[in-house]
C-alpha positions in Angstrom: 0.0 0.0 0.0 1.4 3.5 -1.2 1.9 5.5 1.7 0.2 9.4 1.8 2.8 12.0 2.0 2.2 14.2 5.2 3.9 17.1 3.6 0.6 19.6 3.6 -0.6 18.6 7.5 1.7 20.5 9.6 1.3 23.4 12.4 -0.2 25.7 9.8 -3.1 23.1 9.2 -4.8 23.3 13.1 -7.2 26.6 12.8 -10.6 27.6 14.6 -13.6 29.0 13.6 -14.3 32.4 14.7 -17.3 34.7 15.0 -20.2 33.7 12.9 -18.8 30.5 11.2 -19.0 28.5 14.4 -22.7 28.2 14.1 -23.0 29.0 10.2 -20.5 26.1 9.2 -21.6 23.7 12.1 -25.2 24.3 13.2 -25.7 20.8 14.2 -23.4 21.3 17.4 -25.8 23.7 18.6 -29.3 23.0 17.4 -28.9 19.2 16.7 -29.3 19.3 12.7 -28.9 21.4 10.0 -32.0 20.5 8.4 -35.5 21.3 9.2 -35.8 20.2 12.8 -32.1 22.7 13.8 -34.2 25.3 12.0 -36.9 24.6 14.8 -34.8 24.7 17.5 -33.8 28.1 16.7 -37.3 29.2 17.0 -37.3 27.4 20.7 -34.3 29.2 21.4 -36.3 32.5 20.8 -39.2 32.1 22.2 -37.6 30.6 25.3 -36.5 33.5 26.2 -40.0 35.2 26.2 -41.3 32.8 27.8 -38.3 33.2 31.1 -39.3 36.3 31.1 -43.0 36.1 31.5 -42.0 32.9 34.1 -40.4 35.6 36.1 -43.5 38.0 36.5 -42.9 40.5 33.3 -46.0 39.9 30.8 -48.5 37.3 30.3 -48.6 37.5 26.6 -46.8 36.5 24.1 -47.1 37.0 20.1 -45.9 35.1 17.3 -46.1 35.7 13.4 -45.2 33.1 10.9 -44.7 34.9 7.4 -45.3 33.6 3.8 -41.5 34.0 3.6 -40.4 31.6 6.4 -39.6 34.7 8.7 -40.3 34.5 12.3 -41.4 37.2 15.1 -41.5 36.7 18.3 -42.8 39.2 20.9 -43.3 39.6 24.4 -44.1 42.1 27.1 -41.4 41.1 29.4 -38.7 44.4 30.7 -36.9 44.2 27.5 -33.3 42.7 26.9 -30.7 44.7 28.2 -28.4 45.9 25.4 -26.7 49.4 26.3 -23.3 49.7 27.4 -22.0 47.8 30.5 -19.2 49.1 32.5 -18.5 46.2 34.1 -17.8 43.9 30.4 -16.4 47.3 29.3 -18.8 46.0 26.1 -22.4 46.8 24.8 -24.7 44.2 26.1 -25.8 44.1 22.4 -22.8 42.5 21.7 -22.7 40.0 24.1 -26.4 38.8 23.8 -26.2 38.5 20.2 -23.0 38.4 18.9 -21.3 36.6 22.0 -21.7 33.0 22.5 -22.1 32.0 26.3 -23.3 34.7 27.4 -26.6 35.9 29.0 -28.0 37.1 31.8 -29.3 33.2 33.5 -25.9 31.8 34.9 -26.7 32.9 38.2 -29.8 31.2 38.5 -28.9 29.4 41.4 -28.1 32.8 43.4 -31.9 33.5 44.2 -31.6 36.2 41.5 -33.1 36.7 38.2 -34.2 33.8 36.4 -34.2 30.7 38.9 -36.1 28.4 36.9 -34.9 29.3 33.3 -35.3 27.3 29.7 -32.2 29.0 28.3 -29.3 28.7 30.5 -26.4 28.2 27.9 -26.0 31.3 26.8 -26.5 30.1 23.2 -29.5 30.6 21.7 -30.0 34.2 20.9 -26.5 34.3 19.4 -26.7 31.1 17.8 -30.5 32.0 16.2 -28.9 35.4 15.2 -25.4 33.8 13.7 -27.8 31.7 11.1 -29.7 34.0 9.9 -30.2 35.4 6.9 -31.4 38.7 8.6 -32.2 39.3 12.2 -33.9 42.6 13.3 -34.6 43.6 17.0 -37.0 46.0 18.3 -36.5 46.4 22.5 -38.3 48.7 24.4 -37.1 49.4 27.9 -35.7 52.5 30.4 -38.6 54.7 28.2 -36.3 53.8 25.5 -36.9 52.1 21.5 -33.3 50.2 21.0 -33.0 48.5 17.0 -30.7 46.3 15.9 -30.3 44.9 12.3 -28.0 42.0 11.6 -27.6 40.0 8.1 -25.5 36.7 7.8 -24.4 37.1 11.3 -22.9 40.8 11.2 -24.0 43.7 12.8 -25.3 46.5 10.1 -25.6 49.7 11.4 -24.6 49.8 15.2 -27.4 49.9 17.8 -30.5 52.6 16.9 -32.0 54.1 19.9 -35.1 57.3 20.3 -37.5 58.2 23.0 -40.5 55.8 23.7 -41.5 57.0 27.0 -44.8 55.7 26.4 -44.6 52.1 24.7 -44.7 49.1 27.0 -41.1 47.7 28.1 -40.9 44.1 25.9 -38.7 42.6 23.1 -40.0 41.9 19.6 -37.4 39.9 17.3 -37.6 38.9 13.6 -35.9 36.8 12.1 -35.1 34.3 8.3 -33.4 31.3 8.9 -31.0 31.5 6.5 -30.4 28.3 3.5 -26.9 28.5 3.8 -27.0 27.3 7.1 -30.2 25.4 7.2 -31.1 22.6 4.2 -35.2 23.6 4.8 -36.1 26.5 7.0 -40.0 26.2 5.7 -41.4 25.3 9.6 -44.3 24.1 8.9 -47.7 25.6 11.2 -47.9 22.3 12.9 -44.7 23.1 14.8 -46.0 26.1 15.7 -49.2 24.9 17.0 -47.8 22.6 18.8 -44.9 24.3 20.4 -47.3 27.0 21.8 -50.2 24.5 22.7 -47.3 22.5 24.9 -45.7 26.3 26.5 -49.7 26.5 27.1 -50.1 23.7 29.4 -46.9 24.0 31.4 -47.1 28.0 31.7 -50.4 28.5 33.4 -52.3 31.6 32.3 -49.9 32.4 30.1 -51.8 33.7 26.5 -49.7 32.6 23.6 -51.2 34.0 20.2 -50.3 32.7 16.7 -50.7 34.4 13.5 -50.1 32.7 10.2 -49.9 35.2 7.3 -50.5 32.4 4.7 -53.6 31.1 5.7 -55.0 34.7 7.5 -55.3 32.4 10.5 -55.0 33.3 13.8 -54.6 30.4 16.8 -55.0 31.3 21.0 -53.7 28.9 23.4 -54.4 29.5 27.1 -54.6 26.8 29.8 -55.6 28.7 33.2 -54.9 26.0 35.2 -52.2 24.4 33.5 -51.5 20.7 33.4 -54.8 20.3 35.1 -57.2 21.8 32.3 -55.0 19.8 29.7 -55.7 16.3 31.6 -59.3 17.3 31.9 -59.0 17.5 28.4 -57.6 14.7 27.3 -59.1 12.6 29.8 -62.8 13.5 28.9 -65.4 12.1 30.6 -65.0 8.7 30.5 -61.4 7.8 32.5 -61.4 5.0 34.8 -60.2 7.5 38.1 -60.3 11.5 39.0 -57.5 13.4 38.0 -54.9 13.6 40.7 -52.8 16.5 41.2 -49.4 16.9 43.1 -47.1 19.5 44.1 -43.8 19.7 45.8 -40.8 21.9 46.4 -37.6 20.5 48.1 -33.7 21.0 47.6 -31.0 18.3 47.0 -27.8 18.3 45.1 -26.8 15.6 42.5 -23.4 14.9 44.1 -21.6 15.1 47.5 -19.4 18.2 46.8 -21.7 19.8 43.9 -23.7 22.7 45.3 -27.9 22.2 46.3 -30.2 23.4 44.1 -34.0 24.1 44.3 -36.7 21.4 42.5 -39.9 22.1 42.3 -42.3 20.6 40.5 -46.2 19.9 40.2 -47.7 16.4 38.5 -51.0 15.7 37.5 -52.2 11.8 36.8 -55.5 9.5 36.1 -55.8 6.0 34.8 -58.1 5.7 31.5 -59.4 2.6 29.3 -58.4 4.2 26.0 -56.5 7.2 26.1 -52.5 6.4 27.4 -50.3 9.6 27.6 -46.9 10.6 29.6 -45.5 13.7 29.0 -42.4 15.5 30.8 -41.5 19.3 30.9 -38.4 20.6 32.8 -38.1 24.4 32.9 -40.9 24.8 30.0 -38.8 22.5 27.7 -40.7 19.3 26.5 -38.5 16.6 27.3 -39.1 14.3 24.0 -37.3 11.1 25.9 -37.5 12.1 29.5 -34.8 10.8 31.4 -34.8 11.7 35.1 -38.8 12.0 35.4 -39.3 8.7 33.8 -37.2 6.8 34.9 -38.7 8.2 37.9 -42.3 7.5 37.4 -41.3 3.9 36.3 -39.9 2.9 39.2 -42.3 4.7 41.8 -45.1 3.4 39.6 -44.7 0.1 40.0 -43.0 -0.7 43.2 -46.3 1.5 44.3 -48.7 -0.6 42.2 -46.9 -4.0 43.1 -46.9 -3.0 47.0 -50.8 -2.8 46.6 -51.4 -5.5 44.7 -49.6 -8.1 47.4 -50.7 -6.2 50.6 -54.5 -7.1 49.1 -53.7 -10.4 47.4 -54.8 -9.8 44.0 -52.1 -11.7 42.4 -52.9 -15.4 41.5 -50.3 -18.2 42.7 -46.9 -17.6 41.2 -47.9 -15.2 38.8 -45.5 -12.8 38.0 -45.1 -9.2 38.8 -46.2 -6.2 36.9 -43.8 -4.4 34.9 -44.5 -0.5 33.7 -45.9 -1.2 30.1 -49.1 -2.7 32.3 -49.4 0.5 33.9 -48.5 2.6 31.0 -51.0 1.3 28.9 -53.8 2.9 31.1 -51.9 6.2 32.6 -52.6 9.6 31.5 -49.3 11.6 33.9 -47.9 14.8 33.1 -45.2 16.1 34.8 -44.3 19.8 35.0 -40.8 20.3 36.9 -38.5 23.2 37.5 -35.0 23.7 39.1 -32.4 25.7 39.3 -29.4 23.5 38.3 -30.2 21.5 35.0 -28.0 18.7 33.3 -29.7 18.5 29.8 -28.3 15.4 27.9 -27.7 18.1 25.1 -28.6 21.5 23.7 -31.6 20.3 22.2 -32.8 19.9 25.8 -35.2 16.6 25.3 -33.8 15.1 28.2 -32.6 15.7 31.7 -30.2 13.7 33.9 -30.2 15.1 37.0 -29.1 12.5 39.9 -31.0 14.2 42.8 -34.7 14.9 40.1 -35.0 11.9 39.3 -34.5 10.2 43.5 -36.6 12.8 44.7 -39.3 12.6 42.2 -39.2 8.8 43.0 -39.2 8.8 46.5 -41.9 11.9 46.4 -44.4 9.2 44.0 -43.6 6.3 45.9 -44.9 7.9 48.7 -47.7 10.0 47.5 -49.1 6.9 45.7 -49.4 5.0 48.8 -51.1 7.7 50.6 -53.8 8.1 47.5 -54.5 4.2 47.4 -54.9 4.5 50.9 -57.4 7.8 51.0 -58.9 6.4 47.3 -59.8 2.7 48.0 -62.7 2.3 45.6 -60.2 4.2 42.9 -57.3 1.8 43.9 -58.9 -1.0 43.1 -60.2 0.1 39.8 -56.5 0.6 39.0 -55.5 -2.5 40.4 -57.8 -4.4 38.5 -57.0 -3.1 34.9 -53.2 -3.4 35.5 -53.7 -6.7 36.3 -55.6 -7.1 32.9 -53.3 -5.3 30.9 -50.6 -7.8 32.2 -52.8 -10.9 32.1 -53.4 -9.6 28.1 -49.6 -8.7 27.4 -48.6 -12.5 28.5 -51.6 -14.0 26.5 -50.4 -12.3 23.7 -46.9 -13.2 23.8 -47.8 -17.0 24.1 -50.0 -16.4 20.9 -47.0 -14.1 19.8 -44.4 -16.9 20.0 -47.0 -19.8 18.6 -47.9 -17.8 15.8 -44.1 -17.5 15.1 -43.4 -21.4 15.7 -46.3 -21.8 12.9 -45.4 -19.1 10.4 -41.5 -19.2 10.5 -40.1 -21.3 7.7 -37.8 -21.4 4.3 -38.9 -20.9 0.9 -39.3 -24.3 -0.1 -42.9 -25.1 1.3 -44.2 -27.8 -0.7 -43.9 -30.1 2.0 -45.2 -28.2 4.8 -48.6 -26.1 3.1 -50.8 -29.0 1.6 -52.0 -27.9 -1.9 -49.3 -25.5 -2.4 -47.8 -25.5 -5.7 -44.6 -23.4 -5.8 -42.6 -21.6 -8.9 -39.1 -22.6 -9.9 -37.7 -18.4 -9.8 -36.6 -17.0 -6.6 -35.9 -13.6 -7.8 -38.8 -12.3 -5.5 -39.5 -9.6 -7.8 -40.7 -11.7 -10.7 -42.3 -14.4 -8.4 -46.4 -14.1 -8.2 -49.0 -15.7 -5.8 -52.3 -17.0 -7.1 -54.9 -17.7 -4.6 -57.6 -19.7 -6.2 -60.5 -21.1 -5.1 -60.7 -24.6 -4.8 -59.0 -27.9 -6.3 -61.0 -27.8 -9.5 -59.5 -24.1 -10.1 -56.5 -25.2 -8.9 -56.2 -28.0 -11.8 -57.0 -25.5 -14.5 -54.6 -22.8 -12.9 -51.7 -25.0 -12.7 -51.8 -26.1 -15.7 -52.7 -22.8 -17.5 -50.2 -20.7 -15.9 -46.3 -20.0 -16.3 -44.5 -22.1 -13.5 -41.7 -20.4 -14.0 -42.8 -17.1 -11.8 -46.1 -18.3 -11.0 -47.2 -19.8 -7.9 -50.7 -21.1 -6.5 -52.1 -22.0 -3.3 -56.1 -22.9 -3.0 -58.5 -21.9 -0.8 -60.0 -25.2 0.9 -63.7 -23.9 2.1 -65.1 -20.9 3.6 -62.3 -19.0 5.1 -63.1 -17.3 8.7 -64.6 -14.3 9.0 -61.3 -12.2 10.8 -63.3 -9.1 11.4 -65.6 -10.7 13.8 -62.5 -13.7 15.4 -60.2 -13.8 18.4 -57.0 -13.2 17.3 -57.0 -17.5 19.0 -59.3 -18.7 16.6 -57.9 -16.9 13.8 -54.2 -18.4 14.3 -56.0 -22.2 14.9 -57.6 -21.8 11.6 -55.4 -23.9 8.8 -56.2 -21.8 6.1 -55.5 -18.7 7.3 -52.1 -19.9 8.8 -51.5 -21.5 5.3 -51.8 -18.6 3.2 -49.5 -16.3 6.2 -47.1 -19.3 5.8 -47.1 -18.9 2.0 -46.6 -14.8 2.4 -43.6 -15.3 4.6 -43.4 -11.8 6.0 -45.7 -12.4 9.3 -48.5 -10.4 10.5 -49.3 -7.1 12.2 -52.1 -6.3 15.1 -52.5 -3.1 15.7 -54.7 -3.8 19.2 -54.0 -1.5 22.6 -52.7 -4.9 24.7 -51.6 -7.1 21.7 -48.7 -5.3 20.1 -46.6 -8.0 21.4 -48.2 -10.0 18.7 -46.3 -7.8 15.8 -44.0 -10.2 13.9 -44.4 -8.2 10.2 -41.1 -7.7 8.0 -42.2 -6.5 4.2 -38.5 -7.3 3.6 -39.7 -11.6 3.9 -42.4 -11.0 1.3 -41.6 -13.5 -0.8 -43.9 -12.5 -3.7 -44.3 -9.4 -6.2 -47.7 -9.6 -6.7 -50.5 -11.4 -4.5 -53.5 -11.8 -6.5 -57.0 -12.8 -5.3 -58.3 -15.2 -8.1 -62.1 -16.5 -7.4 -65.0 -17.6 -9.4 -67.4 -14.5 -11.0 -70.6 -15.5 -9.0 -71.7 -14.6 -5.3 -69.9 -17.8 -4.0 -66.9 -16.4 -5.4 -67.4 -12.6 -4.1 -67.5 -13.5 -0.6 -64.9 -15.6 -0.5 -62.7 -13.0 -2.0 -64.1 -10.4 0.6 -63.0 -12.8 3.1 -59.5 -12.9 1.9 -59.6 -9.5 2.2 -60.4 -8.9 5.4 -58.4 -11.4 6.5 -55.6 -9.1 4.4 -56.9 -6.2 5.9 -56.9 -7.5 9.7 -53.7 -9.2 9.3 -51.1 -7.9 6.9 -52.6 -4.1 5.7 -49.2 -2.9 4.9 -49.6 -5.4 1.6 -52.2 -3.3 1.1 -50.5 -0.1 1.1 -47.3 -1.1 -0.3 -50.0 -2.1 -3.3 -48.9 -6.0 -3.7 -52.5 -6.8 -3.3 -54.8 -7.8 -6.9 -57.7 -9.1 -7.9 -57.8 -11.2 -10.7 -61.2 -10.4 -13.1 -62.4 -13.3 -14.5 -64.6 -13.0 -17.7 -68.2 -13.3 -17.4 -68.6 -14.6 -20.8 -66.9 -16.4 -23.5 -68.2 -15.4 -26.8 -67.5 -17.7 -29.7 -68.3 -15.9 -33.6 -66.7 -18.3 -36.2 -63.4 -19.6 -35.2 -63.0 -16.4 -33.2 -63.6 -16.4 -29.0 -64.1 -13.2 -27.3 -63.9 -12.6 -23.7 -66.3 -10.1 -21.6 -66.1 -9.3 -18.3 -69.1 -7.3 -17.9 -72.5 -7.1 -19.3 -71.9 -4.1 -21.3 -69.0 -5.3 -22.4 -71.0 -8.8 -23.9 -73.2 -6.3 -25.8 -70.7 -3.8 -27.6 -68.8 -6.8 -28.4 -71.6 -9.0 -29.9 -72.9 -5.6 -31.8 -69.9 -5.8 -33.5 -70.3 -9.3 -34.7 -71.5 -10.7 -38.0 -73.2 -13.8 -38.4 -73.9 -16.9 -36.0 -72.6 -16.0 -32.2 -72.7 -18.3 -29.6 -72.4 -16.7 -25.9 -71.7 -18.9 -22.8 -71.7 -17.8 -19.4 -68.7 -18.5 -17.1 -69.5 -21.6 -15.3 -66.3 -21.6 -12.8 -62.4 -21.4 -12.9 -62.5 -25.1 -12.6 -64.1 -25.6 -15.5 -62.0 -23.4 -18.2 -59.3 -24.7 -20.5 -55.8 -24.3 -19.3 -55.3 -21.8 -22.5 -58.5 -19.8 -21.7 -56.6 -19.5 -18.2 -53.6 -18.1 -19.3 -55.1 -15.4 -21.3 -58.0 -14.5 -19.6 -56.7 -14.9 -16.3 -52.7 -15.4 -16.1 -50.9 -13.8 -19.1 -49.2 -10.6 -18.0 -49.9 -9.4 -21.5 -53.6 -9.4 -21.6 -55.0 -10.2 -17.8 -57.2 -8.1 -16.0 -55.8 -7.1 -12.5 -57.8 -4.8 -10.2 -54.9 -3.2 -7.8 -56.8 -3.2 -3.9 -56.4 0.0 -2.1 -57.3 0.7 1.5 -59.8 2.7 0.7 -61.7 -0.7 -1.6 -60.9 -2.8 1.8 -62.9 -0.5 4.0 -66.2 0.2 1.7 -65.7 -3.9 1.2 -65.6 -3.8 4.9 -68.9 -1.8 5.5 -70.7 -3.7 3.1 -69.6 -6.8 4.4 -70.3 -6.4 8.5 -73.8 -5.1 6.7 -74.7 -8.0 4.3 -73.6 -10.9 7.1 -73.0 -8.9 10.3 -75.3 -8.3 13.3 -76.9 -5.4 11.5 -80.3 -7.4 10.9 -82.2 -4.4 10.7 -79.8 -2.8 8.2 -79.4 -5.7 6.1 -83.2 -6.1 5.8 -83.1 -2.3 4.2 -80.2 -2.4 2.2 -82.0 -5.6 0.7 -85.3 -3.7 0.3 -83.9 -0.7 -1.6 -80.8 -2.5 -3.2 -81.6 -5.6 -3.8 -83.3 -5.2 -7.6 -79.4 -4.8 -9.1 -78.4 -7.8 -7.5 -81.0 -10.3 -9.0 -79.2 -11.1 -12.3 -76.2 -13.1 -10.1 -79.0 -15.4 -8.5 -79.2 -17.2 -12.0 -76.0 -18.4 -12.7 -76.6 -21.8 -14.4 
């Protein structure tokens, strides 16, 4: 191996970034990305500071714009950043809040001073915002004072603008563009918005956050005067299994022997629901995406709580095991809104926390709270008792179908031994290879012998196939048919049930076919067997579905014979503009049955790529197939008796099919 002269790395090589190009050339360190979701962060960044300020006393409204042009404005009512000249930096505070990286006015948080329990505490984000933007004006009203500031790409234009304002209400107003030579998308998209203030909302009680999007003239008001209560009443509704518990605390700790304490305070509202499941974590405003302290937190306080009850009242049966936090999760509603003065974000992006002394303290403060409430709550205790228990007696059910269903559906390619009927191709190049389900031996004679066994394969349908809309997830997996045909697929199945997730074992990447095509005879026989299949496609493997590897094979109605000529029509108006075409003597026979054509009427009417009729299935055919199935043999007797009454005229002609 030739080795690399090191001629050109040598002590002139080692540089640093200076000023503006350590965010503009690396915006990932400090918002995470460089694509859209840095380009939100930025906005965080801003309106964090707002929001501190309005935490702190100063204004309880804030206003945001987002422009046609992806600009931002952000404006509060708070006392207005400081940005005149400070003797003591012997610099213009302009200069340090938004030119100056690590700096701000928060790192003394812990001093009892301004801004105990602050979101931005880096020092980072007005800089950083203002360092990748395109442009970046300020508008700052305080000391009876109007203070402007223009920046473009990161550089100051114009010094800092100041005239009288006696009058105007102290706050800070800030617009900015993200600019595309930092970010690969700055179009933030009005869902982030709404959702950003909707979440400030909740954890900022009576806080009014306003929203006005210039491209659809909309404008959006989120207020929640009680906080995290009003939003658990409102997820909650009126049908959770408990009351909504609320809990507050303040105490003082310090994550380490000789680290200094800091103050926690935080406030946690909770109720246990049949089908709504939510946990949600806020430290200092900041949504905390993947937790950390407070969950691990609530997991362990949660169950060794839960657990505690459920021995002390013997409510678990001989030897069974003990609960574990998914059984609880899968009926808790809990948000948690904390604050403290010391914060150890995992990074910038602030989605978790990993604070030693948060996460004890919120666990010893649960653990101890939750045993007072089960106490004082008995009737309420016991409802929660009683559905974690289900929730775990479901979750092992459905891991002992889970691992069946895999012990019946695992297998190689070669299944000719194992799926009785089953006649296989010879190609494995899985995107020639296609999968004809027919109905029946007799169609499965004709089909096998009309069709190209080089990429085609077949597999009949022995019988009436359940009914999976209206089946146990246990009867569906003890039915041979239906484990057949998943066994045949190859790529498992997917549930999509509150307590049977467990149960997922689907990989589209096993698929072992291009093309799975529904082929059934063209009478009512044959349409509900096919509408079986697929529900049984729908319930069980939708993603087939919506990857679109799902067909239906239209088989003629009638065979038309003029001379030596045979024509093929799959409809009745088709039968008529063909014969009106015809001269002399025509013969027209109606389709008795798949079993009963000729192999080569199989292959072109039914197999031949060239000149078959496939009908692609999309969701939206599975669902009206659905509706009209649960109508025409569901429960609905009353329904089906009306549908019959004012539908069933059209239907008459497929009664006489001899």
């Amino acid at each position: 191996m030739q080795q690399k002269s090191n001629s050109n790395y040598n002590n002139e090589s080692i540089t640093s970034l200076k000023g503006a190009d350590r965010v503009r050339l690396r915006p990932g360190v400090i918002f995470g990305s460089d694509g859209l979701d840095g380009c939100q962060h930025a906005v965080f960044e801003i309106l964090s500071n707002s929001i501190d300020e309005a935490r702190e006393g100063f204004g309880n409204k804030i206003e945001v714009v987002r422009y046609k042009d992806h600009s931002i404005l952000v404006k509060d009512y708070g006392r207005g950043i400081p940005v005149d000249y400070n003797a003591k930096e012997d610099r213009f505070n302009w200069e340090l809040v938004f030119c100056e990286l690590y700096a701000g006015g928060k790192y003394q948080n812990n001093t009892g001073e301004n801004y105990e329990f602050s979101l931005g505490l880096n020092g980072l984000g007005t800089c950083a915002t203002q360092y990748a933007s395109a442009y970046m004006d300020a508008m700052i009203y305080r000391d009876g004072m109007c203070y402007q500031l223009h920046f473009e790409k990161g550089e100051n234009i114009g010094g800092l603008m100041k005239e009288a304002a006696p009058k105007h209400p102290t706050g800070t107003q800030i617009r900015w563009l993200p600019d595309r030579d930092v970010f690969t998308d700055i179009a933030v998209p009005l869902s982030y918005f709404q959702d950003i203030l909707r979440r400030q909302a909740i954890v900022n009680a009576g806080l009014t956050f306003t929203l006005f999007d210039e491209e659809s003239g909309e404008t959006y008001t989120y207020l929640y005067k009680n906080g995290i209560q009003d939003y658990l009443a409102e997820l909650a509704g009126e049908n959770a299994l408990t009351s909504i518990h609320y809990l507050q605390t303040e105490t003082q700790g310090r994550d380490r022997e000789d680290k200094p304490k800091y103050r926690l305070k935080f406030e946690s509202a909770f109720c246990f629901h049949n089908h709504v499941n939510l946990l949600e974590y806020y430290h200092n405003s900041s949504f905390l995406e993947h937790g950390g302290a407070p969950d691990k937190a609530v997991k362990s306080a949660f169950v060794s709580a839960i657990d505690k009850y459920l021995k002390t009242n013997n409510l678990y049966k001989k030897d069974e095991k003990k609960i574990t936090f998914p059984d609880i999760e899968d009926s808790l509603i809990l948000v948690i809104n904390s604050f403290s003065t010391v914060t150890s974000y995992e990074n910038q992006t602030k989605k978790s926390i990993t604070n030693k002394f948060i996460q004890e303290a919120m666990t010893e403060f649960f653990r101890q709270q939750l045993e007072i409430y089960f106490i004082e709550n008995k009737m309420e205790a016991d409802k929660i008792a009683a559905q974690v228990l289900a929730n775990k007696r479901s979750r092992e059910t459905a891991e002992k179908t889970r691992i069946n269903i895999r012990k019946k559906l695992t297998g190689s390619l070669d299944m000719n031994n194992r799926v009785e009927k089953f006649v296989n191709c010879r190609t494995k190049d899985v995107s020639r290879r296609e999968l004809y389900i027919v109905e029946g031996d007799s169609a499965l004679g004709s089909c096998k012998q009309g069709r190209d066994a080089e990429f085609q394969a077949i597999i009949p349908i022995r019988g009436k196939i359940l009914n999976c809309l209206k089946a146990d997830y246990n009867r569906i997996f003890s039915n041979d048919i239906i484990t057949d045909l998943l066994k045949v697929l190859g790529c498992g199945v997917e549930i999509k049930s509150k307590h049977n997730t467990g149960l997922n074992s689907f990989d589209l990447s096993q698929l072992r076919w291009s093309k799975v095509i529904l082929c059934t005879d063209a009478d009512v026989d044959g349409f509900q067997i096919r509408t079986l299949l697929l529900t049984m496609l729908y319930r069980l493997v939708p993603t087939l579905i919506e990857e679109k590897k799902v067909y239906i094979a239209e088989s003629p109605l009638y065979e038309i014979i003029n001379g030596k000529n045979t024509y093929f029509a799959y409809s009745d108006s088709e039968k008529n503009n063909i014969v009106s075409k015809l001269k002399g003597k025509v013969k027209i026979n109606r389709s008795k049955g798949l079993g009963e054509n000729q192999p080569e009427m199989m292959w072109e009417t039914t197999m031949n790529p060239e000149t078959r009729r496939l009908i692609l299935v999309t969701p939206d055919d599975v669902q009206r197939t659905q509706e009209v199935f649960e109508l025409l043999l569901g429960e609905n007797l009353a329904g089906r008796k009306e549908f019959i009454a004012e539908e069933g005229y059209k239907y008459l002609d497929l009664t006489d099919i001899s």
